[in-house]
C-alpha positions in Angstrom: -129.9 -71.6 -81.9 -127.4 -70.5 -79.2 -129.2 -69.8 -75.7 -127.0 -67.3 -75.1 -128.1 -64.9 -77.8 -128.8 -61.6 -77.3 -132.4 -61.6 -77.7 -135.9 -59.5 -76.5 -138.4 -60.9 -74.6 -140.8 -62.8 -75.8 -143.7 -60.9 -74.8 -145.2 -57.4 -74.7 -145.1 -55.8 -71.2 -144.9 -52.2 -69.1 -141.5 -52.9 -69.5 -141.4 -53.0 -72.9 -143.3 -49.9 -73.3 -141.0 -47.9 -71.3 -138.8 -45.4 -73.5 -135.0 -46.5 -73.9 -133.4 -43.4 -71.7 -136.3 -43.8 -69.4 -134.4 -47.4 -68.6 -131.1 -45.8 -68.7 -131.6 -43.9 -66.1 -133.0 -46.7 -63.8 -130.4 -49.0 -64.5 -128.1 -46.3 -63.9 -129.6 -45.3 -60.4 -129.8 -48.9 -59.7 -125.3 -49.5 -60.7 -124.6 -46.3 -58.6 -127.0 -47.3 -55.3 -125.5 -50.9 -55.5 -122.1 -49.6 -56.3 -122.6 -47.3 -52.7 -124.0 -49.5 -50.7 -121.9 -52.2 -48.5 -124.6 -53.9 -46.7 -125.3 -57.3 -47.4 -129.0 -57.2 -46.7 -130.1 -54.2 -48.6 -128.1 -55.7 -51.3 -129.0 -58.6 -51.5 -133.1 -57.2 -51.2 -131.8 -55.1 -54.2 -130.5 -57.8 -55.8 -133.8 -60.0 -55.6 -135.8 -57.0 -56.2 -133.7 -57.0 -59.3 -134.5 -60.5 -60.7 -138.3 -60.5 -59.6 -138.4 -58.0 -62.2 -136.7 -58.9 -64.7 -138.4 -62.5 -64.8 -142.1 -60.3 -64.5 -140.6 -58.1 -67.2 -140.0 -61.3 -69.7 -136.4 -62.4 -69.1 -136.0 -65.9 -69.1 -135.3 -67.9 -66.2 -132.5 -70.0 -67.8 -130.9 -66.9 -68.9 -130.7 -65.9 -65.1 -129.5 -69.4 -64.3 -126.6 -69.4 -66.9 -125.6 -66.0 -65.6 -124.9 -67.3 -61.9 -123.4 -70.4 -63.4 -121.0 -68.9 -65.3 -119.7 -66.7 -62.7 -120.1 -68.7 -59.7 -116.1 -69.5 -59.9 -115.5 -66.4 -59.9 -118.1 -65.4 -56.8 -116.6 -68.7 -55.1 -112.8 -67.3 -55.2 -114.1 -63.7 -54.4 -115.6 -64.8 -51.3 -112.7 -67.2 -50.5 -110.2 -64.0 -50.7 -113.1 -61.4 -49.3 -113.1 -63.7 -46.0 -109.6 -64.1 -45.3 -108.2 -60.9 -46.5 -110.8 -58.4 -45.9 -110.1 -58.1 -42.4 -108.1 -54.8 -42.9 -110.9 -52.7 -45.0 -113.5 -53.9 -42.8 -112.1 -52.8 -39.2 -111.0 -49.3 -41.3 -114.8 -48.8 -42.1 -116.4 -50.2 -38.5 -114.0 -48.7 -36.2 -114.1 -52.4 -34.9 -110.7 -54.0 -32.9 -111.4 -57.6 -33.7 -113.3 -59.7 -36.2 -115.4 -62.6 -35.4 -112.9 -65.9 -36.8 -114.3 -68.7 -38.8 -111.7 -70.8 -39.9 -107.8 -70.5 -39.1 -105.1 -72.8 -40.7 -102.4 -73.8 -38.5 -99.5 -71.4 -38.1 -96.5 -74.6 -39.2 -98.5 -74.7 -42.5 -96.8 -73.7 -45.6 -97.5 -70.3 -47.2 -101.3 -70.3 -45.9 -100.3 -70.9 -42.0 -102.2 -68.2 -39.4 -104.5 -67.2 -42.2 -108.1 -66.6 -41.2 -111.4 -66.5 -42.5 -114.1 -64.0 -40.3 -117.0 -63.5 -40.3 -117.3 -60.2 -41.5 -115.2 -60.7 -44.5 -117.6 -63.3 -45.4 -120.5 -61.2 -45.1 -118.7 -58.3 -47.3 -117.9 -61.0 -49.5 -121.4 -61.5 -50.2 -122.3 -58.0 -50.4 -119.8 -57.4 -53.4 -120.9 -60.1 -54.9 -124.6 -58.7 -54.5 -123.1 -55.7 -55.9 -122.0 -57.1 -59.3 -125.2 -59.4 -59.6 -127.1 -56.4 -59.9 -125.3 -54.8 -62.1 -124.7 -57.3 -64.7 -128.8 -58.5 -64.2 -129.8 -54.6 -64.8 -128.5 -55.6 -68.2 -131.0 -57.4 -69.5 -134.0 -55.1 -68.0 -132.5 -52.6 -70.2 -131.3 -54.3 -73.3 -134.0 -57.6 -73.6 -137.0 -55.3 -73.4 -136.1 -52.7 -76.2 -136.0 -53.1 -79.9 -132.7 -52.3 -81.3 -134.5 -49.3 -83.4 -135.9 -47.7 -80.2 -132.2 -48.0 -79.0 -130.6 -46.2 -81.7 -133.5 -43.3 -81.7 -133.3 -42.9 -78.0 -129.5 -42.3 -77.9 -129.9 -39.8 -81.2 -132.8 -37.8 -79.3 -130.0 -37.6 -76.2 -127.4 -35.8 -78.6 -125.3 -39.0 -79.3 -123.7 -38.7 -82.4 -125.9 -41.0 -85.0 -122.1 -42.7 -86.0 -122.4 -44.1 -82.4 -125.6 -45.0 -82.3 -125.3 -46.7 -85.8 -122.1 -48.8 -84.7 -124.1 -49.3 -80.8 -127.2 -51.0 -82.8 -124.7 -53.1 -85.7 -122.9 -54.4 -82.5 -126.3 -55.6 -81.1 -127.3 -56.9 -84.5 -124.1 -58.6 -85.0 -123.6 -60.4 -81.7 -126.3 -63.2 -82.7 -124.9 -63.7 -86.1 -121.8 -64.8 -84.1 -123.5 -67.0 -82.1 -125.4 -68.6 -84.8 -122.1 -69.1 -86.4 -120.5 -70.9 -83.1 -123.9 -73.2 -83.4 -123.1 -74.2 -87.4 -119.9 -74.9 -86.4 -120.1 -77.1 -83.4 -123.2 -78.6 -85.1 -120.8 -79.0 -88.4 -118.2 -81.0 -85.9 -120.9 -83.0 -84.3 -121.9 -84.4 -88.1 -118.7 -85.4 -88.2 -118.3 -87.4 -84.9 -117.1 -85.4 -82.4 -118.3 -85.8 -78.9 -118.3 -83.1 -77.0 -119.6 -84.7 -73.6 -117.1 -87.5 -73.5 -114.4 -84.9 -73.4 -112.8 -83.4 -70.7 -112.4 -79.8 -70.1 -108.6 -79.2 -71.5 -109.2 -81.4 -74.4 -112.9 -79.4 -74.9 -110.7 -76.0 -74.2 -108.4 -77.4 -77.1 -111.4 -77.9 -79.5 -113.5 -74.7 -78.6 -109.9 -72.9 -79.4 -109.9 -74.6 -83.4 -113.2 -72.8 -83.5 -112.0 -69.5 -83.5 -110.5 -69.7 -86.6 -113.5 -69.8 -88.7 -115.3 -67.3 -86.7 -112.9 -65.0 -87.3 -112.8 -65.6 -90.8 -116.7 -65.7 -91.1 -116.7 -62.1 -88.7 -114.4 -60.5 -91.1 -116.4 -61.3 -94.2 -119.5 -60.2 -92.8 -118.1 -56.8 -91.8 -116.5 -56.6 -95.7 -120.1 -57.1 -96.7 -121.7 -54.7 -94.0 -119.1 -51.9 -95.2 -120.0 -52.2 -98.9 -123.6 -52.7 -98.3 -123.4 -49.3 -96.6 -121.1 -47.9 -99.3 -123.4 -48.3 -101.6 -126.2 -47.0 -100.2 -124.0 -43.7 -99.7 -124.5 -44.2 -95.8 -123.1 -40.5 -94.3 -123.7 -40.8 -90.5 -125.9 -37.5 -90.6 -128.1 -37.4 -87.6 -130.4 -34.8 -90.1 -132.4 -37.6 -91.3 -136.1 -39.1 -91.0 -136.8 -42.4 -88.9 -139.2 -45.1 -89.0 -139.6 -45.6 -85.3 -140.2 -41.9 -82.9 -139.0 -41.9 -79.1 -141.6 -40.0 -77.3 -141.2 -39.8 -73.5 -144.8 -40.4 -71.9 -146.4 -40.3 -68.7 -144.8 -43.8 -67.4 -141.3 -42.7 -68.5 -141.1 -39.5 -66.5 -142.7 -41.3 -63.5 -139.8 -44.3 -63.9 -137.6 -40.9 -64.2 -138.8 -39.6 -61.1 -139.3 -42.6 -59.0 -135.5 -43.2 -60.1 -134.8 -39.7 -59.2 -136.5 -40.0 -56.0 -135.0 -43.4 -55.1 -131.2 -42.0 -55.8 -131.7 -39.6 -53.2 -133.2 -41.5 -50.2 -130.5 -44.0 -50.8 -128.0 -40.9 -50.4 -129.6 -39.6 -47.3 -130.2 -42.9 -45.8 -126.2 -43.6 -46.8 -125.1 -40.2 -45.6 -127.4 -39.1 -42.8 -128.3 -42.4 -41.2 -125.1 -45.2 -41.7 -128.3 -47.0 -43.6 -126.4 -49.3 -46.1 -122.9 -49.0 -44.6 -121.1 -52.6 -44.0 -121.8 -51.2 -40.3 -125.2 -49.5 -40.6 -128.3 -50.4 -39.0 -128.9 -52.4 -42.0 
């Protein structure tokens, strides 16, 4: 089974009791306050803040662990480029004359000669990628701790048409499929003698690539069978239908509302009225 299957947790919490929109709305709050802010130490309290709850709320560690794995390249250049070319955007938004330097290559060098690193553009390097930590983590606070049912009923009760909910809960549902499938196959190619961990990485991009023939394939005939599965059980799309599963907003929901609410709009004052979590603010 893949590890990187979309998946709920594996136990029953206050998390998982929360109504679907009721999360929406927190994880929305929580994108737009990170999105705002440009300090690196309210985001990065956000950003623990942010995985404290999701492992309380169920979320696996490893999960967590493969997520900063994957994209530390990507967080490695973005702080690389953040440090030495930053220096612009930052003294625009401080009102500062000079930046504190780091690093400086000699100016006789070739193509990277008299670049330097501050830093300041290190420390807004971090913050952005704080920023897009939190955002991608506030996935799985949202997604891991709802059933797919209570997903499609929440976005119905919101006025989504039931079409996009209906394709919104098949995606969901059809994501694991896929992975299982990428498991058989590399499983399939390990039977057969292939070593995967005595390759190196262009010979392993080579194989992985073979791969996506068969998915492909296997994707297509799945969605040949979804569609006349649904055909012939006259599926319409009408949202005038009956559910299995009601979404009823209780007492925790419109206190994670609120509290959301609430949160959204000290973050603006703090933001707008105090410089609090400006690259230059107080914090």
């Amino acid at each position: 089974m893949s590890s990187w299957m979309l998946r709920t947790v594996d136990r029953d919490s206050v998390f998982t009791r929360i109504d679907f929109r009721a999360k929406v709305v927190a994880a929305a709050v929580l994108t737009l306050v990170a999105f705002v802010w440009e300090s690196p130490v309210l985001t990065a309290l956000l950003l623990v803040i942010v995985m404290l709850t999701a492992l309380i709320a169920g979320v696996k560690p490893d999960y967590l662990w493969r997520v900063l794995r994957l994209l530390a390249p990507f967080y490695l250049f973005l702080l690389l480029t953040q440090g030495f070319f930053a220096g612009e955007i930052i003294l625009a938004r401080t009102g500062e004359e000079m930046l504190t330097p780091l690093l400086s290559f000699p100016e006789q060098w070739w193509l990277i000669g008299g670049a330097t690193m501050t830093l300041e553009g290190v420390l807004y390097g971090f913050a952005v990628i704080f920023k897009t930590l939190i955002m991608v983590l506030a996935l799985p606070l949202v997604i891991f701790t709802t059933d797919v049912n209570a997903m499609v009923v929440g976005l119905v009760k919101v006025g989504i048409p039931y079409k996009v909910a209906f394709v919104f809960s098949a995606t969901f549902r059809f994501f694991p499929l896929l992975f299982d499938e990428i498991q058989s196959i590399i499983e399939a190619q390990r039977l057969r003698g292939l070593a995967f961990e005595r390759m190196g990485p262009l010979k392993r991009a080579r194989v992985y690539a073979r791969i996506a023939v068969p998915l492909i394939l296997g994707a297509i005939v799945k969605s040949q069978m979804t569609e006349v599965v649904l055909q012939s059980k006259a599926f319409s799309g009408s949202s005038d239908r009956t559910y299995l599963h009601e979404a009823r907003l209780t007492a925790l929901d419109y206190a994670v509302v609120l509290a959301s609410i609430f949160f959204l709009l000290a973050a603006a004052i703090a933001y707008l009225g105090f410089d609090i979590g400006r690259f230059a603010g107080p914090l």
